[in-house]
C-alpha positions as CSV (number, residue, x, y, z in Angstrom):
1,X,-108.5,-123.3,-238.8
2,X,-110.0,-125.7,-241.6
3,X,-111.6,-124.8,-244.2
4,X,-114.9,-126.7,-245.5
5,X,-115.8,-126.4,-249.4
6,X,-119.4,-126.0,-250.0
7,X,-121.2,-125.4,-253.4
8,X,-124.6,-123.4,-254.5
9,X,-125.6,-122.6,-257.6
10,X,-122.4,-123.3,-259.1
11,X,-120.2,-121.5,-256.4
12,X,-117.6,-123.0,-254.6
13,X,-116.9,-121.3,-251.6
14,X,-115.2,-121.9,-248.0
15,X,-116.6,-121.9,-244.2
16,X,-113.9,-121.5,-241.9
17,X,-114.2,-124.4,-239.3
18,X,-113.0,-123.4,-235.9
19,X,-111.0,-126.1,-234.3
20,X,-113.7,-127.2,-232.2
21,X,-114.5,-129.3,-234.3
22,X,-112.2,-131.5,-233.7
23,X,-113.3,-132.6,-230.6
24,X,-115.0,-136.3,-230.8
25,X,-118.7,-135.5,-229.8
26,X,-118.4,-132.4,-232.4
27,X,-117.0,-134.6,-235.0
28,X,-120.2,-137.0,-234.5
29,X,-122.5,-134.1,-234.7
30,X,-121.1,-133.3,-238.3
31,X,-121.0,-137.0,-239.1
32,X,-124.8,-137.1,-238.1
33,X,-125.5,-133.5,-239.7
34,X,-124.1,-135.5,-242.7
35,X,-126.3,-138.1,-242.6
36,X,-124.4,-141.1,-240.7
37,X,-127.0,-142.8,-238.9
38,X,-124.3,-144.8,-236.8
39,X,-122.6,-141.5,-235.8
40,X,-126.7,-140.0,-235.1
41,X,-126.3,-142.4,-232.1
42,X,-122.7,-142.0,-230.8
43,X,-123.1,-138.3,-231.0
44,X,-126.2,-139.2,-228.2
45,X,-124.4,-141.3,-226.1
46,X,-121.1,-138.6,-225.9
47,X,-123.6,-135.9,-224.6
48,X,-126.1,-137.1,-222.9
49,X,-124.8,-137.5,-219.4
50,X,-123.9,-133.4,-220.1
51,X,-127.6,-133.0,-220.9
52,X,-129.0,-134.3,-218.1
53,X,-126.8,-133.3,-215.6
54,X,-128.0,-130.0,-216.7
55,X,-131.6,-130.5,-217.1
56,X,-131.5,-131.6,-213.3
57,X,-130.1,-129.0,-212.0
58,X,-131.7,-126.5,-214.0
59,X,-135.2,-127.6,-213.4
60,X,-135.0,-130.9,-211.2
61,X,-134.0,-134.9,-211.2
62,X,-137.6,-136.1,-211.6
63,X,-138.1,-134.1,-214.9
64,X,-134.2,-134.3,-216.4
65,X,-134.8,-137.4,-218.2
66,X,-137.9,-136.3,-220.4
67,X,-136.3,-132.9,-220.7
68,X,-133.3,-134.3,-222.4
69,X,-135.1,-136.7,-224.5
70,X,-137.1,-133.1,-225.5
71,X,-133.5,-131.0,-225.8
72,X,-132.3,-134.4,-228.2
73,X,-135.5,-134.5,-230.3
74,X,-134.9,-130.7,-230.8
75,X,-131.2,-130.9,-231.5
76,X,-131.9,-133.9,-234.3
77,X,-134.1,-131.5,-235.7
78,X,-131.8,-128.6,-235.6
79,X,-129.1,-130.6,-236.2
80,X,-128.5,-129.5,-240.3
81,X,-128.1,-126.4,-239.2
82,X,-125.0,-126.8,-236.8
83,X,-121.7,-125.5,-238.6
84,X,-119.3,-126.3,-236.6
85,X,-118.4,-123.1,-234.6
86,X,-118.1,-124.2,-231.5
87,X,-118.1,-127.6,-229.6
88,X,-121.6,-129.3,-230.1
89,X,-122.0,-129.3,-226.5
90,X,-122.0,-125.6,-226.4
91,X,-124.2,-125.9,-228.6
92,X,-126.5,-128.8,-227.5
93,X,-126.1,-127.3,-224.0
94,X,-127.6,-123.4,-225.3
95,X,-130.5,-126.0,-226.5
96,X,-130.8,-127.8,-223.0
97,X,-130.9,-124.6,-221.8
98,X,-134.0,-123.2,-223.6
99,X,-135.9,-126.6,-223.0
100,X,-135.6,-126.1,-219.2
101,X,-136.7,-122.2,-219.8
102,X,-139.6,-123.5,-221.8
103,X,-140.7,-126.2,-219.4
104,X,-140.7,-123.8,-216.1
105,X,-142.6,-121.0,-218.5
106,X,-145.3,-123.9,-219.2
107,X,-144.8,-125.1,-215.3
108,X,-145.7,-121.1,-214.3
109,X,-148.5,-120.9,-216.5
110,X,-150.1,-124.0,-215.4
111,X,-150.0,-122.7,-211.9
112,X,-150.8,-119.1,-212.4
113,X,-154.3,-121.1,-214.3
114,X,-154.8,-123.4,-211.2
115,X,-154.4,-120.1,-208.6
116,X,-157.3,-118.6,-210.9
117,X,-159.6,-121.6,-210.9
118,X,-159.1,-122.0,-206.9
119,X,-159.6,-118.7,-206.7
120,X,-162.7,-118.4,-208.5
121,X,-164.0,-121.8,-207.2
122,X,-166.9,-121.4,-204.6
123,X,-165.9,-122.3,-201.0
124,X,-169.0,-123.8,-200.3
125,X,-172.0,-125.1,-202.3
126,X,-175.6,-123.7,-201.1
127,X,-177.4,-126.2,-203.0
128,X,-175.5,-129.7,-204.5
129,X,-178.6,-130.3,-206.6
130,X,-178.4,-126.9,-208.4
131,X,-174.7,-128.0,-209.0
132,X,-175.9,-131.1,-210.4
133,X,-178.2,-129.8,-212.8
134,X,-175.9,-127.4,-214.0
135,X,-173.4,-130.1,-214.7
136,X,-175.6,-131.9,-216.3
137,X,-177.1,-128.2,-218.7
138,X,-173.0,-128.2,-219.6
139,X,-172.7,-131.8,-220.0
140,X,-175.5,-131.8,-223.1
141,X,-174.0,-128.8,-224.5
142,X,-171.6,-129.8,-227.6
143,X,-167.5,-130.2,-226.5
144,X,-166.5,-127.4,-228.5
145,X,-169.1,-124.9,-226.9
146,X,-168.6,-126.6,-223.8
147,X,-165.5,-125.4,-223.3
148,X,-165.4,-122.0,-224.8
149,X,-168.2,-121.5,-222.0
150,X,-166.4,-123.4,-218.9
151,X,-163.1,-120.7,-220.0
152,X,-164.6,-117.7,-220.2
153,X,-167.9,-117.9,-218.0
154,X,-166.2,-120.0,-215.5
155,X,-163.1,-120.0,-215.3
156,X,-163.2,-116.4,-216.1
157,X,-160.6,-116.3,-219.1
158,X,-160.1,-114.0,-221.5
159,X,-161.5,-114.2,-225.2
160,X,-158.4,-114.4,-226.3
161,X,-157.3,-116.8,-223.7
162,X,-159.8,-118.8,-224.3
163,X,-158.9,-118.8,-228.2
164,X,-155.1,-119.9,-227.4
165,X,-156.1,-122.7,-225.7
166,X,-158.4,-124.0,-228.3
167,X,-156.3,-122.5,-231.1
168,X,-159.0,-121.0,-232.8
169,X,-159.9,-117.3,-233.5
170,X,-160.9,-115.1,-231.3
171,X,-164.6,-114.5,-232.8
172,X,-165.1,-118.5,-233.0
173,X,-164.7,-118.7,-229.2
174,X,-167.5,-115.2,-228.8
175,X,-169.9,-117.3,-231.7
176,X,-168.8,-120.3,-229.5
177,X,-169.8,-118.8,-226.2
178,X,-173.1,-117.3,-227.5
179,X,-174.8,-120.6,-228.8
180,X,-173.3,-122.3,-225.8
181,X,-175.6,-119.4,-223.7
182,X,-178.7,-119.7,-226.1
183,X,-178.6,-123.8,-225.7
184,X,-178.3,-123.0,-222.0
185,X,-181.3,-120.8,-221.6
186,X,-183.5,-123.3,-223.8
187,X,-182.1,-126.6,-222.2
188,X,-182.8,-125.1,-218.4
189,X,-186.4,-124.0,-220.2
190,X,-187.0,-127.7,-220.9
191,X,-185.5,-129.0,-217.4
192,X,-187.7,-126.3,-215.7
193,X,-191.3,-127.4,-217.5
194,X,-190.7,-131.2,-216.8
């Protein structure tokens, strides 16, 4: 086992390397970690083909090469904060790992949303022309009350739902909502008297 020296506040002391690190893609990573740009790149081009293989079969060929360019940008980032432990593909791989798991979670959500809009969506339209002018009553309302209206009127989200996907508080998306409904009234008061 080597030792590394680090210092802190006037403090020398050791962190026990394993030998791990001296494998060549885990000596890039430190080399990068350190700041060598040239070793940034050949720590990339050691791993990748690992990465990718993984991403495809975690999730599928189509998606593998912007989920490793996703794991990557998120190991770079991390990257400072890789000590050597273990072989950087363990590591990199434990990262490649929870980019897939975060990509099917988004996947799942984004179908669970488009279940609930078919579901809520009328089979058949009665009258086209009330459609119409209803589109058009939304259209004139402003984008931000727009769509706090569309999510939870009509697409039948929660508040707090609603609020996540704008990423704004919860009572923003209700004061939202309300002047979305009082424009509404007064707007299909105006269409009505024309």
């Amino acid at each position: 086992m080597a030792a590394s020296p680090h210092t802190a506040f006037g403090c020398v002391w050791f962190t026990f390397v394993e030998p791990a690190a001296e494998d060549e893609a885990t000596c890039f990573a430190l080399a990068a970690r350190d700041g060598d740009p040239i070793a940034v790149a050949a720590f990339v081009r050691a791993t990748q083909s690992d990465v990718w293989r993984l991403c495809a079969a975690l999730v599928d060929a189509q998606s593998a090469d912007d989920l490793t360019q996703e794991c990557f940008l998120r190991a770079l980032k991390a990257l400072p904060e890789f000590a050597g432990r273990s072989t950087v593909r363990t590591w990199l791989l434990g990262i490649a790992r929870r980019t897939c798991a975060d990509h099917i979670r988004s996947l799942t959500r984004r179908r669970r949303l488009d279940r609930r809009l078919k579901a809520s969506a009328p089979v058949e339209i009665a009258n086209p022309d009330g459609l119409l002018a209803v589109t058009d009553l939304l259209n004139r309302l402003p984008a931000d009350r727009r769509a706090a209206f569309v999510l939870t009127q009509l697409v039948g989200l929660s508040y707090a739902e609603a609020a996540a996907i704008e990423k704004v508080a919860v009572g923003t998306i209700r004061s939202r909502v309300a002047r979305a409904r009082t424009e509404l009234v007064a707007l299909w008061g105006q269409s009505t008297t024309v």
